[in-house]
VOPATOR-330259 format. One record per residue: residue in three letters; x, y, z of N, C-alpha, C, CB in turn. Coordinates in steps of 0.2 Angstrom, whole numbers, plus 5000, padded with zeros to 4 digits. Each point is the difference from the previous one (the first is absolute). Glycine has a CB too. Example, Ala and Ser with C-alpha at 12.3 -4.5 7.8 and 13.67 -1.06 7.14 Angstrom:
<sites>
ala506649725039499650065000500450065000499149945006;ser500750114990500450065001499650055003500649974990;
</sites>
This chain:
<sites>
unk481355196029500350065000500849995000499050065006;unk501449994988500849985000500050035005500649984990;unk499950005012500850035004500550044999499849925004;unk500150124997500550054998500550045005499150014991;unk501750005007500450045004500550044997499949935008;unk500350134995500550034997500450015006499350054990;unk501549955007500650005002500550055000499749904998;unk500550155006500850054999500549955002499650125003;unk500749924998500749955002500149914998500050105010;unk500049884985499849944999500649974999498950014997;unk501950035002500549964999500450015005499950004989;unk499850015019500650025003500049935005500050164998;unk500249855007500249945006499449975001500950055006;unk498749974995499349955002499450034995500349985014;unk499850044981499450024997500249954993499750155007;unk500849824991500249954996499549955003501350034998;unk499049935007499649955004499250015000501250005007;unk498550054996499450005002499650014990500350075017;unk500049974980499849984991499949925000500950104995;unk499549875004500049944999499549965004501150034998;unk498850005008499349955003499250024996500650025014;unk499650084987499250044998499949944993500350185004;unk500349814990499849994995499649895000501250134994;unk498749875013499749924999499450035005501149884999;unk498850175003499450015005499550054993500850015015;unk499550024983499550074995500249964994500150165007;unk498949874990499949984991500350064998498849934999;unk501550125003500650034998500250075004499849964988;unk500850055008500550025006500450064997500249875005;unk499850184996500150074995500750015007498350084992;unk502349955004500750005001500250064997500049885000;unk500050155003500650095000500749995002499150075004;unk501249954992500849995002500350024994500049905008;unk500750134995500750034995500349964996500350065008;unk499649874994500249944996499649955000500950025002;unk499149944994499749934999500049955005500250014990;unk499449965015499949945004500549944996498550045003;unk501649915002500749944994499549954997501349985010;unk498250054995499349934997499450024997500449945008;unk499150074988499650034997499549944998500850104997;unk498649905007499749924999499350084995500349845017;unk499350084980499550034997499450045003500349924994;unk499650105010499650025004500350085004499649865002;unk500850124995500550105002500150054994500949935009;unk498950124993500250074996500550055002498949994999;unk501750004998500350045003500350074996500149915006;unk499950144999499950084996500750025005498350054999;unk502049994993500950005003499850075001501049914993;unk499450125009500150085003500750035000499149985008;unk501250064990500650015000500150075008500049974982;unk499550035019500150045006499250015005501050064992;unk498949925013499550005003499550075001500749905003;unk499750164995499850055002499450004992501350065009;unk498749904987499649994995499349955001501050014994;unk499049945013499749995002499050004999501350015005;unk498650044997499650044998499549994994500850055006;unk499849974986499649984993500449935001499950124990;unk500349815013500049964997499349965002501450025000;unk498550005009499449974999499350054997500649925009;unk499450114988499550044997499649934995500750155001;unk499649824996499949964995499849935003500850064991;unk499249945016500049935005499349995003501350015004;unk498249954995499449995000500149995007499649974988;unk500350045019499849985007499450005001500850035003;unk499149935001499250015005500149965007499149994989;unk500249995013499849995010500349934998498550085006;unk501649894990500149944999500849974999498850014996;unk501750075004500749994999500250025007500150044986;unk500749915014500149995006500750054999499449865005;unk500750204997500750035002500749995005499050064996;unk501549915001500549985004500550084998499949835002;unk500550165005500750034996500550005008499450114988;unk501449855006500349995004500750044998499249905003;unk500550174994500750034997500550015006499450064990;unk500949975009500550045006500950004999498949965009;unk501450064995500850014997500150025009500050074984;unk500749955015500449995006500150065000500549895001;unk499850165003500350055003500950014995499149975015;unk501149984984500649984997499949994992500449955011;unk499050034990500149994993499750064994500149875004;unk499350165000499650064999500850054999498549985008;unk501850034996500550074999500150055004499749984989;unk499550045013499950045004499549985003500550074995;unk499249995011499449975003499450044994500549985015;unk499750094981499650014997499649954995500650105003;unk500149864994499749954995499649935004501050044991;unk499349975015499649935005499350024998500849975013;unk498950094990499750005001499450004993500750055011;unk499649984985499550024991499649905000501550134989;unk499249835012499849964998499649945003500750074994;unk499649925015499649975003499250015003501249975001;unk498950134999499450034999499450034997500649995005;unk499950044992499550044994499749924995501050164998;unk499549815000499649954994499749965002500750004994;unk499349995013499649945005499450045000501049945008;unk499050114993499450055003499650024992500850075014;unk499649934981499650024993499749944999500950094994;unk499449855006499749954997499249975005501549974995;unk498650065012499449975004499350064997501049955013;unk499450094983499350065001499850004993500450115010;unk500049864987499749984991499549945001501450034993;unk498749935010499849935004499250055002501449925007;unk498650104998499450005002499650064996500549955012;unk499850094984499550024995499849984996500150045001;unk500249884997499849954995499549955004501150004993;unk498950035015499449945001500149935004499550044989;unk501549965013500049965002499750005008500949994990;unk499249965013499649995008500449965004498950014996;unk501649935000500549975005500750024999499449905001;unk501150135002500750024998500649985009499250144990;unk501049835004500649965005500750065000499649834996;unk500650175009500550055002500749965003498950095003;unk501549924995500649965003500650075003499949874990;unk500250115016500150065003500849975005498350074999;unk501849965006500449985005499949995008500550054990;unk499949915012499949985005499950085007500849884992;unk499850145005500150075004499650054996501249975004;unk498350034994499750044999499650065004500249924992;unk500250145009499850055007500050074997500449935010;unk499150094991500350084998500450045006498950004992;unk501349975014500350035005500849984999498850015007;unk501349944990500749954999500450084998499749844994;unk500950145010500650044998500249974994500550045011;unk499249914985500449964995499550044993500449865008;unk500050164988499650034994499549944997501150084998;unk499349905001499549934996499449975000500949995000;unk499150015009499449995005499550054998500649965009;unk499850104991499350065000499749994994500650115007;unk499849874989499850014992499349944999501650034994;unk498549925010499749944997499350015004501249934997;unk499050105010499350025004499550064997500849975008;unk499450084990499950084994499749934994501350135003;unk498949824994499649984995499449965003501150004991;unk498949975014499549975004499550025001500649955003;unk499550134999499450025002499750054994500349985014;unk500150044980499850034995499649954998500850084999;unk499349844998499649954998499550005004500849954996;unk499150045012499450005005499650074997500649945014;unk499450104985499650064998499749974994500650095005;unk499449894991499949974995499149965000501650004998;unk498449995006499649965003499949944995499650115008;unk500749844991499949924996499549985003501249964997;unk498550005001499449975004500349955005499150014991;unk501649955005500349965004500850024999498949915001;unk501550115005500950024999500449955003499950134999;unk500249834998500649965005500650014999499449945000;unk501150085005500650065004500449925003499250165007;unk501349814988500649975003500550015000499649944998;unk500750065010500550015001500649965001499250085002;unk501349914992500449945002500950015004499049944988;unk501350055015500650005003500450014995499749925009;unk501050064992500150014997500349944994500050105009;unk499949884985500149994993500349954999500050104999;unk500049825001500449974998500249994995499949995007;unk500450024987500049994992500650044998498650004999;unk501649984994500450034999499950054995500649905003;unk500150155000499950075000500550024994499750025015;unk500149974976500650034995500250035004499850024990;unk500949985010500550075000500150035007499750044989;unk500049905017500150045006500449925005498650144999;unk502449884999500149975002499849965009500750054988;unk499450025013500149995008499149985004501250124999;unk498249884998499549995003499949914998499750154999;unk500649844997499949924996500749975007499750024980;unk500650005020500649985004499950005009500750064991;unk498749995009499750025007499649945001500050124999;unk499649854995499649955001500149935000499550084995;unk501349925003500449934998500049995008500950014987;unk499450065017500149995007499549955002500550115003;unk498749944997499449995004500049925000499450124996;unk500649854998499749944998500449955007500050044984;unk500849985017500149945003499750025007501249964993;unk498550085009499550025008499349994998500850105005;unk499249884991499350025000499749915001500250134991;unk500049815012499849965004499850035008500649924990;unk499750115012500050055007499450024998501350055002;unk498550014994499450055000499349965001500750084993;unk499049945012499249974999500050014993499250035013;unk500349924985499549994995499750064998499749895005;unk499950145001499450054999500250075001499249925003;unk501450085000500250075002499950084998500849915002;unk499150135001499550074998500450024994499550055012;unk501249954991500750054994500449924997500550165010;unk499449814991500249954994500150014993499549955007;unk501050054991500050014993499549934996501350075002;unk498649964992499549964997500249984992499050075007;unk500849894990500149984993499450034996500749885003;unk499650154990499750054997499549944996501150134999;unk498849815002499749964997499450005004500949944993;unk499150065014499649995005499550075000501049925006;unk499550154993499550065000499749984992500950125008;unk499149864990499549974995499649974999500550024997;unk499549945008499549935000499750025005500549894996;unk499750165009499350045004499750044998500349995008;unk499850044986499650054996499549974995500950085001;unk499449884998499549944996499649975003500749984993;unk499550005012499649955006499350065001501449935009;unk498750134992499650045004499750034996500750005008;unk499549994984499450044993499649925001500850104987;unk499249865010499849945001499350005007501649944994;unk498650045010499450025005499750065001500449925006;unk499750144991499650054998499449944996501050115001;unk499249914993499849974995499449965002501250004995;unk499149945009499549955002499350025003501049945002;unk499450135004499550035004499350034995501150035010;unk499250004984499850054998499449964997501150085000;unk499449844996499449974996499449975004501049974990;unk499150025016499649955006499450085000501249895008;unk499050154994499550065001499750014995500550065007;unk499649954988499550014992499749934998500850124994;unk499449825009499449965000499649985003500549984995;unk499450065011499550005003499350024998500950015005;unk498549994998499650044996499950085002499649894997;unk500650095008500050095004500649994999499150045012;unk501150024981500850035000500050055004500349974990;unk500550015013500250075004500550034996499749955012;unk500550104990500850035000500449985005499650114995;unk501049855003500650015005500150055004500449954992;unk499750085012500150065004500950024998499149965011;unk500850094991500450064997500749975007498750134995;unk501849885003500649995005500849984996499049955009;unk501250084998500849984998500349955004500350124996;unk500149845000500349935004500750015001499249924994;unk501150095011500650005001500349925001499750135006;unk500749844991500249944997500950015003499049994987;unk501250005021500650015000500549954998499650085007;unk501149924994500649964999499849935003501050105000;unk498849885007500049955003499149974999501250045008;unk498449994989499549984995500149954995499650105002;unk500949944993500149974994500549964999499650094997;unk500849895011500349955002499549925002500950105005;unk498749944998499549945003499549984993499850075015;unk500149984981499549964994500149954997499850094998;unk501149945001500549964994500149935002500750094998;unk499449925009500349945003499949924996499750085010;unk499649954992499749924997500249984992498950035008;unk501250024990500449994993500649974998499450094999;unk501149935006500649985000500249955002500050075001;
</sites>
């Protein structure tokens, strides 16, 4: 049986990176985005969109099923959205359109990249925003939702002098910081190789149960995947 995934956000800080894994893990790899990926191996399809609010008829023409693995790591900043109205269109509404096109095509695993601080009680807008998409996806009911939440970002940020400069700091402290630490900041290559790490032993789980001869169904659940998880996974990678 192929393997199959489909991807949002696939050109942004960690959805570059995690592309690049999906395309050695899946016999193919379906790619939504405003612009072209830098790398395009044979096994990928990619469907350009001039605006996501099109989303919708782009996948109308996109074959899914129980057998397609849904990621999305779209999302934008408070600064760079403009407002919170646009934060919101686009780290919610598209996140939330793209999970309910998904499950009326049949998908059943859908990987969620979300935030650390994610709360719908945070005095921080951004939290609320990211929490409000967590549990609009939990309604959804996937057979399997995995909810990672990663710190904050290490990767470079176009056009955001001061957060690349923030990070130049971090670097020289960051022999100081534990290893595993809960709010540790994280490398955006690392939030990728635990989303891959964690389609991958799905995968395994899934294929080990249907070769059984009493097949079962995976149970129904959501995996909360936090910052010092996806520290501890990586580890061994690094």
């Amino acid at each position: 049986m192929k393997r199959k995934a489909i991807v949002i956000g696939a050109t942004g800080l960690v959805g570059r990176h995690l592309v690049s894994q999906l395309s050695l893990m899946y016999d193919s790899l379906t790619i939504i985005a405003r612009k072209q990926p830098e790398h395009i191996s044979s096994n990928m399809q990619f469907y350009q969109l001039g605006d996501f609010n099109n989303l919708q008829e782009v996948m109308s023409g996109i074959s899914l099923s129980t057998d397609t693995d849904a990621f999305t790591c779209l999302g934008t900043t408070l600064k760079q959205a403009g407002s919170e109205e646009d934060f919101k269109r686009i780290d919610y509404d598209y996140n939330l359109s793209f999970a309910k096109i998904c499950h009326d095509k049949g998908v059943q695993r859908f990987f969620l990249l979300s935030a650390l601080g994610a709360d719908s009680d945070s005095r921080f807008f951004y939290n609320r925003v990211k929490a409000e998409l967590e549990e609009a996806v939990r309604a959804l009911e996937f057979r399997q939702l995995l909810i990672f939440r990663p710190s904050l970002l290490l990767g470079k940020h176009k056009g955001r002098l001061l957060e690349n400069s923030a990070q130049t700091v971090y670097k020289l402290f960051a022999p100081l910081v534990p290893k595993t630490m809960k709010y540790r900041p994280i490398e955006v290559q690392r939030v990728a190789a635990a989303m891959a790490l964690y389609a991958q032993d799905l995968h395994e789980r899934h294929k080990f149960i249907n070769s059984d001869k009493y097949v079962e169904q995976i149970p129904s659940q959501v995996t909360i995947i936090d910052n010092k998880q996806m520290l501890e996974i990586t580890q061994l990678k690094t």
